[in-house]
Backbone and ligand atoms as CSV (ligand in chain L), in Angstrom:
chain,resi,resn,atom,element,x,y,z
A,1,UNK,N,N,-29.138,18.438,25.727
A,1,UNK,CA,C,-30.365,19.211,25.537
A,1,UNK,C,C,-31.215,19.173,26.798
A,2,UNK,N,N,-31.953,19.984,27.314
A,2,UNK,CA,C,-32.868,20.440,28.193
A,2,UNK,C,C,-34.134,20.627,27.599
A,3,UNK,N,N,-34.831,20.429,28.443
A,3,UNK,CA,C,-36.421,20.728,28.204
A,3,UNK,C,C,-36.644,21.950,28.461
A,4,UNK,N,N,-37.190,22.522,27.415
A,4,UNK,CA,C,-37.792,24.111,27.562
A,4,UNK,C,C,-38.466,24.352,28.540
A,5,UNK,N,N,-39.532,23.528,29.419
A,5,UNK,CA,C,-40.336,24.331,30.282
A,5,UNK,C,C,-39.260,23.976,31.834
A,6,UNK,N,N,-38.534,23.167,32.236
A,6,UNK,CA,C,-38.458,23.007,33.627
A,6,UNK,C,C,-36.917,22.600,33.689
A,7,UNK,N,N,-36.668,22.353,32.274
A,7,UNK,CA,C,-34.516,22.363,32.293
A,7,UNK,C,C,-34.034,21.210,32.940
A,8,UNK,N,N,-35.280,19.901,32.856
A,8,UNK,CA,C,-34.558,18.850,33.243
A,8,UNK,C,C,-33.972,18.076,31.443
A,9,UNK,N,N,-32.690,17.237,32.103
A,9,UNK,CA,C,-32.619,16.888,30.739
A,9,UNK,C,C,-32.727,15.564,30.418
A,10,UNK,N,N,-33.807,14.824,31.230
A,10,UNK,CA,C,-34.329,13.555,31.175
A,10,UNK,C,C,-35.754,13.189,30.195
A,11,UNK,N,N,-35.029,13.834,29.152
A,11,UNK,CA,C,-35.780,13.778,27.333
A,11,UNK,C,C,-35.959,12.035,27.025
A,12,UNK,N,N,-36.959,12.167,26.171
A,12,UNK,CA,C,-36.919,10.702,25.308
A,12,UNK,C,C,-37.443,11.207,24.040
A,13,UNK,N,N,-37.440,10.692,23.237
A,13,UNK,CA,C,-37.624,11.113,21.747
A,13,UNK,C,C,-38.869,10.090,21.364
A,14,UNK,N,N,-39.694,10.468,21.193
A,14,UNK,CA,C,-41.095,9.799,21.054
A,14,UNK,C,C,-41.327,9.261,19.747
A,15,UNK,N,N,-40.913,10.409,18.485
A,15,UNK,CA,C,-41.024,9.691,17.176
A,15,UNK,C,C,-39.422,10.956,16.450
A,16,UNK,N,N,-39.580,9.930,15.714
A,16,UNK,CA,C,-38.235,10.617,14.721
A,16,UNK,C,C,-38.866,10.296,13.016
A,17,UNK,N,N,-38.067,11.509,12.764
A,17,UNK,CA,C,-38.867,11.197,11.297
A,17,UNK,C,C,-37.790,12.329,10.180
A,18,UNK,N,N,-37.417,11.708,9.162
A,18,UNK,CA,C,-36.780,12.765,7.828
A,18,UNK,C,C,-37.796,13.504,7.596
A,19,UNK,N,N,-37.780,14.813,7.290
A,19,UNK,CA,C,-37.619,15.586,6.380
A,19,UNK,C,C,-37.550,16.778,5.772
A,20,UNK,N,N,-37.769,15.673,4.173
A,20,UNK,CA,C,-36.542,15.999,3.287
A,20,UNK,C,C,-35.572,15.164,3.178
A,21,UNK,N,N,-34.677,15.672,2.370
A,21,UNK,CA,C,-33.318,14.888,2.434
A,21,UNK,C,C,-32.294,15.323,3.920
A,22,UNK,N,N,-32.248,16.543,3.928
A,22,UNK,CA,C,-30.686,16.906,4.502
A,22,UNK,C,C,-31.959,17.236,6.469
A,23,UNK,N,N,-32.867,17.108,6.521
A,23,UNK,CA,C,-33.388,17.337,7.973
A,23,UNK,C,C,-33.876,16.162,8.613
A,24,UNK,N,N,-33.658,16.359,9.695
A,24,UNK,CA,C,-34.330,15.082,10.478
A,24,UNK,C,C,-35.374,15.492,11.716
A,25,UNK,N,N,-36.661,15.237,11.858
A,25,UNK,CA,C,-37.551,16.203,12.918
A,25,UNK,C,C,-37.358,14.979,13.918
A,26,UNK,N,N,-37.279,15.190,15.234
A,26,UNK,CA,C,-37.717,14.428,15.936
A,26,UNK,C,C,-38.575,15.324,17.139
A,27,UNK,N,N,-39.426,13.799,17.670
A,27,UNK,CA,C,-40.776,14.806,18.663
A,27,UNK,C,C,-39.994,13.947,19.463
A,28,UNK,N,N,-39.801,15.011,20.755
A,28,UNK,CA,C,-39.164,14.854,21.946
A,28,UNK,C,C,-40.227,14.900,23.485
A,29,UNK,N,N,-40.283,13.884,24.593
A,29,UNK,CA,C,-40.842,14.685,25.528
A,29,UNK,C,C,-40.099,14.755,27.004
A,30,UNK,N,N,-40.131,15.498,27.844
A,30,UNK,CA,C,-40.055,15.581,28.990
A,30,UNK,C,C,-40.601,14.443,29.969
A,31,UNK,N,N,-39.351,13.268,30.490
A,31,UNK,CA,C,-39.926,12.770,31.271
A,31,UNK,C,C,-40.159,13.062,33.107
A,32,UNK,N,N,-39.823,13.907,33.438
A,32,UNK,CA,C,-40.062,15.282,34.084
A,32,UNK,C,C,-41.579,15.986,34.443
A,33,UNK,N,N,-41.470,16.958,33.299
A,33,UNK,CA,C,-42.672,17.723,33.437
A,33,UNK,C,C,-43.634,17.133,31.899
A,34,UNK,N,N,-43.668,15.983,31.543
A,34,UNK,CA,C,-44.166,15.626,30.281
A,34,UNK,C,C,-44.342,16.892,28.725
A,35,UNK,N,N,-43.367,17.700,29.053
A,35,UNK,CA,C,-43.448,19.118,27.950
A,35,UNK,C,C,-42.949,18.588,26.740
A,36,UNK,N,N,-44.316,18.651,26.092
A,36,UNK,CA,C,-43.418,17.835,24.468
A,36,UNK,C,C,-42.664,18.810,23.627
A,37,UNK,N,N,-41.934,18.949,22.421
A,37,UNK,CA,C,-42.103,19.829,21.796
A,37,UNK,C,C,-40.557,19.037,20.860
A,38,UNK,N,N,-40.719,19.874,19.840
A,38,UNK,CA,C,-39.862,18.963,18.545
A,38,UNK,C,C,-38.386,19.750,17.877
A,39,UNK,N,N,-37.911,18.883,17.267
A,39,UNK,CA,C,-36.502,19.753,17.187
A,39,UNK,C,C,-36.266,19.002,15.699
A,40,UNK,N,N,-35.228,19.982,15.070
A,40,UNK,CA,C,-35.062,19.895,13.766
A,40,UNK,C,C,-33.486,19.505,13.683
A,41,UNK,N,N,-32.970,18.865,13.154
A,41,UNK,CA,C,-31.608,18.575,13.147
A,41,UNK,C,C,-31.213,18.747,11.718
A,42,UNK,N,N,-30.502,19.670,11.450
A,42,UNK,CA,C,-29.849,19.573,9.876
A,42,UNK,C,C,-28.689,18.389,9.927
A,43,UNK,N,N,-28.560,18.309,8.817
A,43,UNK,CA,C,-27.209,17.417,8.605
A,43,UNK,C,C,-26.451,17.851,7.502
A,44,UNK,N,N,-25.125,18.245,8.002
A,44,UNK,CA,C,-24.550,19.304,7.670
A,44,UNK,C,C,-23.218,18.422,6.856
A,45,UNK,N,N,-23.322,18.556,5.482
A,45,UNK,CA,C,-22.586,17.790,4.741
A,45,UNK,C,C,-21.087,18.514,4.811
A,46,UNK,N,N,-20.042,17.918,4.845
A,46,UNK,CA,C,-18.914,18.285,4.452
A,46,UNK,C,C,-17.780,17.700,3.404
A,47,UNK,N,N,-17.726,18.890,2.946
A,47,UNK,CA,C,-16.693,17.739,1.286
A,47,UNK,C,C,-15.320,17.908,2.215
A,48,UNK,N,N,-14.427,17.210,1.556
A,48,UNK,CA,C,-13.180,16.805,1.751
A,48,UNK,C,C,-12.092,17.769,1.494
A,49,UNK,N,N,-11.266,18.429,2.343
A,49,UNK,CA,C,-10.180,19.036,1.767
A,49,UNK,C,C,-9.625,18.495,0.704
A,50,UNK,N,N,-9.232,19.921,0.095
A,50,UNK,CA,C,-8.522,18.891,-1.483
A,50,UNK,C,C,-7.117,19.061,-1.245
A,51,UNK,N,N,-6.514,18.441,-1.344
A,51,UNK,CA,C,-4.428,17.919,-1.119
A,51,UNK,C,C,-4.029,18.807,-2.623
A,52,UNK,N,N,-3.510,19.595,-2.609
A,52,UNK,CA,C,-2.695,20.415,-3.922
A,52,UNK,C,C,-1.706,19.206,-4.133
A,53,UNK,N,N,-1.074,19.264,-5.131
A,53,UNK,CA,C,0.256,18.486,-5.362
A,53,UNK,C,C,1.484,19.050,-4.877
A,54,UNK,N,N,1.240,19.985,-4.340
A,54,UNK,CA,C,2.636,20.779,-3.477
A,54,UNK,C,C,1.913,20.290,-1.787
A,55,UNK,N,N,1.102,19.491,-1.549
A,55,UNK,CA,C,0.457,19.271,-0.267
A,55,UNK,C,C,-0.104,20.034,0.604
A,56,UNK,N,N,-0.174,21.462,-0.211
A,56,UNK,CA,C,-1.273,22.508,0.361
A,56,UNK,C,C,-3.016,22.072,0.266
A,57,UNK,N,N,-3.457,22.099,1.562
A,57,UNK,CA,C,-4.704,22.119,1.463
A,57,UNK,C,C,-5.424,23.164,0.811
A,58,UNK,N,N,-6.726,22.986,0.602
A,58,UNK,CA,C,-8.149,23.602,0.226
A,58,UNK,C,C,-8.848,23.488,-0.221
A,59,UNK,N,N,-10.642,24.825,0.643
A,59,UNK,CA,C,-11.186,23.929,0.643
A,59,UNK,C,C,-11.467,24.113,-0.685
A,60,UNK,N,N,-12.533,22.407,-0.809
A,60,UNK,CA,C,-13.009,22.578,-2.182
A,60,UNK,C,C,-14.224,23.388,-2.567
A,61,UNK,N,N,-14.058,23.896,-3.876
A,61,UNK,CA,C,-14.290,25.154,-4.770
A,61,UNK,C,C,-15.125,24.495,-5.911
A,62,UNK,N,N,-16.590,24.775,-5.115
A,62,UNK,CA,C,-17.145,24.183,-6.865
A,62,UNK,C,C,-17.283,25.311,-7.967
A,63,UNK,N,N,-17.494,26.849,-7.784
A,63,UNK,CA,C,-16.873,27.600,-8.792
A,63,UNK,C,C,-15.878,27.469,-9.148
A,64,UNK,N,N,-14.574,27.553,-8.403
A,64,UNK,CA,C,-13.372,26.983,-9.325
A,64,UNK,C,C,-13.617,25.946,-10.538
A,65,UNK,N,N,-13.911,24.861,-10.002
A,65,UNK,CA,C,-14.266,23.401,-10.375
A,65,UNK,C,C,-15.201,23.530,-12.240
A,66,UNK,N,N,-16.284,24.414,-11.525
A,66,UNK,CA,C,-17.204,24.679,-12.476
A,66,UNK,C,C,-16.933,25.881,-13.520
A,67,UNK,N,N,-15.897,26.569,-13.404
A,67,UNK,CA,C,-15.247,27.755,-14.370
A,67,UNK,C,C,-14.284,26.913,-15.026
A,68,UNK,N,N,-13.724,25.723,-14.768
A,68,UNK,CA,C,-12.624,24.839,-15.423
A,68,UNK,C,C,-13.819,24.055,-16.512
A,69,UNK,N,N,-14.549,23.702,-15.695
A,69,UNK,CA,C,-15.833,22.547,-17.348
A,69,UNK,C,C,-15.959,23.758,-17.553
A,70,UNK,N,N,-16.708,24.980,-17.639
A,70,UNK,CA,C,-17.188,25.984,-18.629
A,70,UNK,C,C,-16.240,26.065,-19.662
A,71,UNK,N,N,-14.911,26.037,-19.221
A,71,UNK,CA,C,-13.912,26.884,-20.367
A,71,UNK,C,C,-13.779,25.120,-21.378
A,72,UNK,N,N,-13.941,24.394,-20.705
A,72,UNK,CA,C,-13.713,22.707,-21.276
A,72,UNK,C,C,-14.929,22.590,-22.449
A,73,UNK,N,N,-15.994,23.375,-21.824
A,73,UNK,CA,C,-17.275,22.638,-22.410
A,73,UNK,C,C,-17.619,24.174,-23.368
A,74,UNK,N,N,-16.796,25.166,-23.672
A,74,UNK,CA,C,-17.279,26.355,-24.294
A,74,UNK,C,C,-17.045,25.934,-25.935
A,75,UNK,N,N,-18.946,26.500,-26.386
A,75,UNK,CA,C,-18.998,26.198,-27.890
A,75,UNK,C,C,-19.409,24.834,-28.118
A,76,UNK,N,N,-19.601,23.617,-27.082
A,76,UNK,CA,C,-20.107,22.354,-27.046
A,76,UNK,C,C,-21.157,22.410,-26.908
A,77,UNK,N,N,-22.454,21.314,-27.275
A,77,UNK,CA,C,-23.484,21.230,-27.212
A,77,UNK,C,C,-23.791,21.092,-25.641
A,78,UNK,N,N,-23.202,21.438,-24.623
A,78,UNK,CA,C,-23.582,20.727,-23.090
A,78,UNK,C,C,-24.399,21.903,-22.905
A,79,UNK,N,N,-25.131,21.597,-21.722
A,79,UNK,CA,C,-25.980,22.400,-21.222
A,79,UNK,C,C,-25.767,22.846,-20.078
A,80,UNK,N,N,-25.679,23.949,-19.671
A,80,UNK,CA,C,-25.618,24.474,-18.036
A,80,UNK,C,C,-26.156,23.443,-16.928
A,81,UNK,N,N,-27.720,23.430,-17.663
A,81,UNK,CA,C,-27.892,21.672,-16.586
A,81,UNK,C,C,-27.332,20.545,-16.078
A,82,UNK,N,N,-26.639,19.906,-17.852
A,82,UNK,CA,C,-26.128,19.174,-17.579
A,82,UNK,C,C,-24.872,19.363,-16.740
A,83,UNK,N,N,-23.834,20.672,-16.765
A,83,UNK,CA,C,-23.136,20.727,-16.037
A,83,UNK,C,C,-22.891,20.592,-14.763
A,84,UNK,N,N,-24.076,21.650,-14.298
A,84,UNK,CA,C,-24.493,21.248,-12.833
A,84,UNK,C,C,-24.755,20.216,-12.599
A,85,UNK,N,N,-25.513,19.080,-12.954
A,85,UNK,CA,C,-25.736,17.749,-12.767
A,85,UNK,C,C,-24.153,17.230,-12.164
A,86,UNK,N,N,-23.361,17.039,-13.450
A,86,UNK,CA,C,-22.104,16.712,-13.694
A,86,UNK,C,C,-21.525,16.754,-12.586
A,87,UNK,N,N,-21.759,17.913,-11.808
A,87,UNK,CA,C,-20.900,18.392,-10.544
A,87,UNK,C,C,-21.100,17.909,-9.444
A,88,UNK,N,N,-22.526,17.843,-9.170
A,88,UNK,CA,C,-23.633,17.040,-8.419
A,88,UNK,C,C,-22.647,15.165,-8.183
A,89,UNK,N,N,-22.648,15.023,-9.364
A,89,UNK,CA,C,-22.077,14.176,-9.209
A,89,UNK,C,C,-20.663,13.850,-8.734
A,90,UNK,N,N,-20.055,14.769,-9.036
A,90,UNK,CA,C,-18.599,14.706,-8.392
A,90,UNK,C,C,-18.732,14.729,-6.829
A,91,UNK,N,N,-19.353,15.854,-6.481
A,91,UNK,CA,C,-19.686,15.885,-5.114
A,91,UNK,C,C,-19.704,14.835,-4.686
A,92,UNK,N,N,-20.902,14.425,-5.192
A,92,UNK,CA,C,-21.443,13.287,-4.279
A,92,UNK,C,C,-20.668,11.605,-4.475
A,93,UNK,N,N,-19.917,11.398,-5.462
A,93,UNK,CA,C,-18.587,11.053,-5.565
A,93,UNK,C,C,-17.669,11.081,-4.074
A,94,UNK,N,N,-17.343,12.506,-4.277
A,94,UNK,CA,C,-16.458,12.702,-2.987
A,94,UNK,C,C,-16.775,12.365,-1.397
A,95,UNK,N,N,-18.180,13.188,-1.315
A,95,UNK,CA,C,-18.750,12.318,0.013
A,95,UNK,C,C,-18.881,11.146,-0.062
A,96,UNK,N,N,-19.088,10.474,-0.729
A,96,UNK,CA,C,-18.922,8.709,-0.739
A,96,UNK,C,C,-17.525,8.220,-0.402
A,97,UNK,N,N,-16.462,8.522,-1.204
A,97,UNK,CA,C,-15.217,8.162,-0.875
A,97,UNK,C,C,-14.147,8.771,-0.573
A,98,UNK,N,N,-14.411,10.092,0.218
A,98,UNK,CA,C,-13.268,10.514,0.932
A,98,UNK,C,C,-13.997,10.907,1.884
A,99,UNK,N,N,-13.754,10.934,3.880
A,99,UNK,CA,C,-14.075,11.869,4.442
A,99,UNK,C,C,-13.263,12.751,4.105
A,100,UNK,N,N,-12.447,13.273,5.115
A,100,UNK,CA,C,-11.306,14.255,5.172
A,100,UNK,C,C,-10.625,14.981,4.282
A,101,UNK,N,N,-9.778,14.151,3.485
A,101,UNK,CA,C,-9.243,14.284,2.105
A,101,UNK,C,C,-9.070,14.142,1.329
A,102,UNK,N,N,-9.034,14.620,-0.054
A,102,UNK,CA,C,-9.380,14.256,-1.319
A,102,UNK,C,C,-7.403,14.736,-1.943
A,103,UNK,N,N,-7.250,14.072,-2.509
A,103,UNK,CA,C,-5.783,14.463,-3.616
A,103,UNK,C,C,-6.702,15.457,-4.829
A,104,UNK,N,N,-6.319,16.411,-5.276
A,104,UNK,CA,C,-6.950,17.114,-6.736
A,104,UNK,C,C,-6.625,15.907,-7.881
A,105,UNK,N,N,-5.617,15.345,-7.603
A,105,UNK,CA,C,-5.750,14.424,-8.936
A,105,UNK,C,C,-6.748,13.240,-8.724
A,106,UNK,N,N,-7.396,12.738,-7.578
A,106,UNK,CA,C,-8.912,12.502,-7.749
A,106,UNK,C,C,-9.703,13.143,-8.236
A,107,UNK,N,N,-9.699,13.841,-8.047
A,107,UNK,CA,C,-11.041,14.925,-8.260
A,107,UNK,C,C,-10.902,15.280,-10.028
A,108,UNK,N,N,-9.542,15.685,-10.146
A,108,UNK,CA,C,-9.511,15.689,-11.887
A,108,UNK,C,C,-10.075,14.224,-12.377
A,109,UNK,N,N,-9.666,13.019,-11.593
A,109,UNK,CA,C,-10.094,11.291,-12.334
A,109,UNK,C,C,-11.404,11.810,-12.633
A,110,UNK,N,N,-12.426,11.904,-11.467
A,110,UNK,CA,C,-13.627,11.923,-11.416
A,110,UNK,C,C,-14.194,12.558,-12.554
A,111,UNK,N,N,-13.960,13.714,-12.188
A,111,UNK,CA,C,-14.264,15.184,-13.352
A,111,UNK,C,C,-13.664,14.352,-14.486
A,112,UNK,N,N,-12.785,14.199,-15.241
A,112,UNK,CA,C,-12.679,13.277,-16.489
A,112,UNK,C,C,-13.586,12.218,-16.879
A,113,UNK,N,N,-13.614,11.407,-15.604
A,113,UNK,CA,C,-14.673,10.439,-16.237
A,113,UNK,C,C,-15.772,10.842,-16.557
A,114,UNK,N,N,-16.790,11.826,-16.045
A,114,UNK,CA,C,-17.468,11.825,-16.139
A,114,UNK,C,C,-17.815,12.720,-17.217
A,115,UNK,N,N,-17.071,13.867,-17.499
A,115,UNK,CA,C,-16.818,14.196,-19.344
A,115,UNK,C,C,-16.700,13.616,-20.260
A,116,UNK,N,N,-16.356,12.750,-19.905
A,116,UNK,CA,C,-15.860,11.525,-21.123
A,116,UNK,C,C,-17.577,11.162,-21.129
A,117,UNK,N,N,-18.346,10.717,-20.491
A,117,UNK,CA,C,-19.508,10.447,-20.881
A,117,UNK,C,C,-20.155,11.504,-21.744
A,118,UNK,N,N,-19.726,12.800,-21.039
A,118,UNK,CA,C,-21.196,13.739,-21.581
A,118,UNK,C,C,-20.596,14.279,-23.112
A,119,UNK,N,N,-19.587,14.827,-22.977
A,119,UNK,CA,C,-18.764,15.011,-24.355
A,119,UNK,C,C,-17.425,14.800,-24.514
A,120,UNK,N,N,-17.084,14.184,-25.854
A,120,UNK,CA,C,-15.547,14.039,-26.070
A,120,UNK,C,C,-14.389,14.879,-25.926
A,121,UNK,N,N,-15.010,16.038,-26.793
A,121,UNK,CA,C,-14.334,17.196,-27.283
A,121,UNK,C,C,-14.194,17.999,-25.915
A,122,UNK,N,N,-14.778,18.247,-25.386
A,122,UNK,CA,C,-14.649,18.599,-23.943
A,122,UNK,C,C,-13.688,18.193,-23.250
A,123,UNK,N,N,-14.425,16.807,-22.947
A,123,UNK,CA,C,-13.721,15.757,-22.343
A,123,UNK,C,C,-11.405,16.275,-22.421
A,124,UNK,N,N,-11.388,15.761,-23.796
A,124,UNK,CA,C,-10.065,16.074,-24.768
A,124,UNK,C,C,-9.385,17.781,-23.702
A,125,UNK,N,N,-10.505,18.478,-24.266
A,125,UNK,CA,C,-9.656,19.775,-24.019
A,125,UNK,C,C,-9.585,19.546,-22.052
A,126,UNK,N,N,-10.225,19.120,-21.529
A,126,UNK,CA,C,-10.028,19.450,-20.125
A,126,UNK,C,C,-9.063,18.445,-19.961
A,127,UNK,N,N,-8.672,17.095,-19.845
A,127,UNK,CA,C,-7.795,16.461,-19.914
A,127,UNK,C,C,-6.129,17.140,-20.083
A,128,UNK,N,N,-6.192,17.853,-21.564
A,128,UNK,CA,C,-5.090,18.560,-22.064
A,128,UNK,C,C,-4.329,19.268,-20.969
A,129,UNK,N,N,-5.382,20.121,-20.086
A,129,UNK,CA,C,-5.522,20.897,-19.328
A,129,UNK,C,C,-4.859,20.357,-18.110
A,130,UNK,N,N,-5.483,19.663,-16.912
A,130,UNK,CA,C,-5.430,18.978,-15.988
A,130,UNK,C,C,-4.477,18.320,-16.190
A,131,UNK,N,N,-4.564,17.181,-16.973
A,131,UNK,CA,C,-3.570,16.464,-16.681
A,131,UNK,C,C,-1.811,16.242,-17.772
A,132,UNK,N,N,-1.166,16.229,-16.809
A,132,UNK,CA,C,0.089,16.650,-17.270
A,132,UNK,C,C,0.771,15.496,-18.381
A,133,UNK,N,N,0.607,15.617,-19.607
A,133,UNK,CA,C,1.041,14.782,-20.382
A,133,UNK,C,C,2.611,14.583,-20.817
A,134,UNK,N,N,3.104,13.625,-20.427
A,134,UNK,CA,C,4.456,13.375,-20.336
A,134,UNK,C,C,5.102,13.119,-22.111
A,135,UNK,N,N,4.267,13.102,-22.892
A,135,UNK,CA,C,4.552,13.876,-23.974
A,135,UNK,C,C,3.481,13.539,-24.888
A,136,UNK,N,N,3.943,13.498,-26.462
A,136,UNK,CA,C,2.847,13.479,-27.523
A,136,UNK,C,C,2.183,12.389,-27.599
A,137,UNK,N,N,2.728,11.315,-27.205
A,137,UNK,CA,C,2.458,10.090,-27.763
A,137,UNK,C,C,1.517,9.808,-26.531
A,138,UNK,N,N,1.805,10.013,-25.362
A,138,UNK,CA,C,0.387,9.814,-24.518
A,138,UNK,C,C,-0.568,10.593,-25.131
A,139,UNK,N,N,-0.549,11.456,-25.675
A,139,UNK,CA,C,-1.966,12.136,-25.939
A,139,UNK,C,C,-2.475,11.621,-26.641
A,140,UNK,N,N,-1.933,10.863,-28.195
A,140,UNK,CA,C,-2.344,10.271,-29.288
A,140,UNK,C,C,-2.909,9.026,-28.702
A,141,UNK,N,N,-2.319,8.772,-27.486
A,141,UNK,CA,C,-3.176,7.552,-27.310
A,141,UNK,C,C,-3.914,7.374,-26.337
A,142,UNK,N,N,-4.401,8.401,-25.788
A,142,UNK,CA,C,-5.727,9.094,-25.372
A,142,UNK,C,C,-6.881,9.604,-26.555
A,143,UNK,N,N,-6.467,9.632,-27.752
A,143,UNK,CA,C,-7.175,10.274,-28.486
A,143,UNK,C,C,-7.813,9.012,-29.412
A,144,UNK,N,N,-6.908,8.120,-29.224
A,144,UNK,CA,C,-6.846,7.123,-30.443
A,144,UNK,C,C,-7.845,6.302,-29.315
A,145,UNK,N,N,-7.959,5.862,-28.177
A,145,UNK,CA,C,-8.930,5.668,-26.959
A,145,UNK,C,C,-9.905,5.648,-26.863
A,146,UNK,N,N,-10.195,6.857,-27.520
A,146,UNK,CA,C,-11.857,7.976,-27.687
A,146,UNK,C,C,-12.118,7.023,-29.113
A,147,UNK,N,N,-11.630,6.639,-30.152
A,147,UNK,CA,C,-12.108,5.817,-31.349
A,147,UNK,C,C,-12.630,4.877,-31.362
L,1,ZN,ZN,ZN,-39.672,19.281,31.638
């Protein structure tokens, strides 16, 4: 970075300060021509590629994500809020413990667990869904689980 008035780039940063969550201001000056003046830095979150089980990447899709709980959570007492919340949380899940890459069958763990809190019946049908049940008797005892 350069100083706006004279393009030396012998800056010091005088005070730094958040905000908000995702900005950071800092007051900068010119040790040069003393030209103060301040700069905004976003911080630019990135989720994790998601690993397909055929090892195709992509990126992640919180409409996708969030059209899979709708059809999970349709006719349940959940709330659009709570959904979004829900998701909120996955996210922020993922930035915690993946940079780079995420497997989808994380991301289904996550998304399960955290249905399992908000509703069963949900919970049940998205499970069904996602994850590949190697036959009846795992399911019954997924179900028998929930008791
Ligand atoms: Zn200057």
């Amino acid at each position: 970075m350069k100083c706006f008035k004279c393009g030396s780039e012998r800056l010091s940063v005088i005070d730094s300060r958040s905000d908000g969550d995702d900005a950071i201001r800092r007051r900068r000056v010119c040790q040069d021509c003393e030209f103060r003046f301040t700069t905004y830095e976003k911080i630019e979150l990135t989720l994790p590629m998601v690993v397909k089980k055929d090892l195709r990447r992509e990126v992640f899709d919180r409409d996708k994500l969030k059209s899979g709980i709708l059809i999970a959570c349709r006719k349940r007492p959940v709330s659009a809020e709570d959904i979004d919340q829900m998701i909120d949380r996955v996210e922020n899940a993922l930035y915690a413990n993946f940079s780079k890459e995420v497997p989808s069958a994380e991301i289904g763990n996550i998304v399960m667990h955290e249905l399992k809190k908000l509703d069963k019946v949900a919970y049940i049908r998205f499970v069904s869904v996602y994850r590949e049940f190697s036959g009846i008797n795992e399911f019954a005892n997924e179900l028998n689980e929930l008791e």
